[in-house]
Steps between C-alpha positions, in 0.01 A plus 500: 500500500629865393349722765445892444628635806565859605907459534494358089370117401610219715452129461371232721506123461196282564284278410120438372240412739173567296418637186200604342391720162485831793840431648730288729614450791857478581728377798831708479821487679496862618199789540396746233321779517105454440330731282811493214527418169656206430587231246507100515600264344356150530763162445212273423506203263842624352363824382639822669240747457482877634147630628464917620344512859437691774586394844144470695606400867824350633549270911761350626464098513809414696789573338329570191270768340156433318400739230158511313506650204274641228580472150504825353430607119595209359486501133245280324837285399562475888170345543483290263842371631367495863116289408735262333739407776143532711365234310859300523493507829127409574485165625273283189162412550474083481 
């Protein structure tokens, strides 16, 4: 995650704890700042791709930081991108 912050962009490492066509939740290894814009990018599947967000809420959970996340104008590419690797991730119907 590349984090907006008011001393320049910083970057935290993390990982994906729920994701959904609104936005994600993350668990990161340090706190950022709520309220920022941000950018993520998901490892999933072997694809790297980079969403826009904006930090919604971050609390402590140990050692670590959760972050939700809204997506934020994502670009009707981005979406498309993101209902895919929804629909690659949904568990099938049998």
């Amino acid at each position: 995650m590349l984090v907006d912050q008011e001393q320049g962009a910083s970057s935290a490492l993390g990982h994906l704890v729920d994701l959904s066509e609104g936005g994600c939740q993350l668990r990161l290894q340090r706190s950022v700042g709520a309220h920022r814009a941000a950018r993520v990018r998901l490892d999933i599947g072997g694809r790297q791709m980079w969403f826009p967000v904006l930090t919604r809420w971050v609390r402590p959970e140990g050692r670590d930081w959760t972050v939700g996340c809204c997506f934020d104008r994502l670009t009707p590419e981005k979406q498309e991108s993101l209902r895919l690797l929804l629909a690659e991730l949904a568990p099938s119907a049998s």
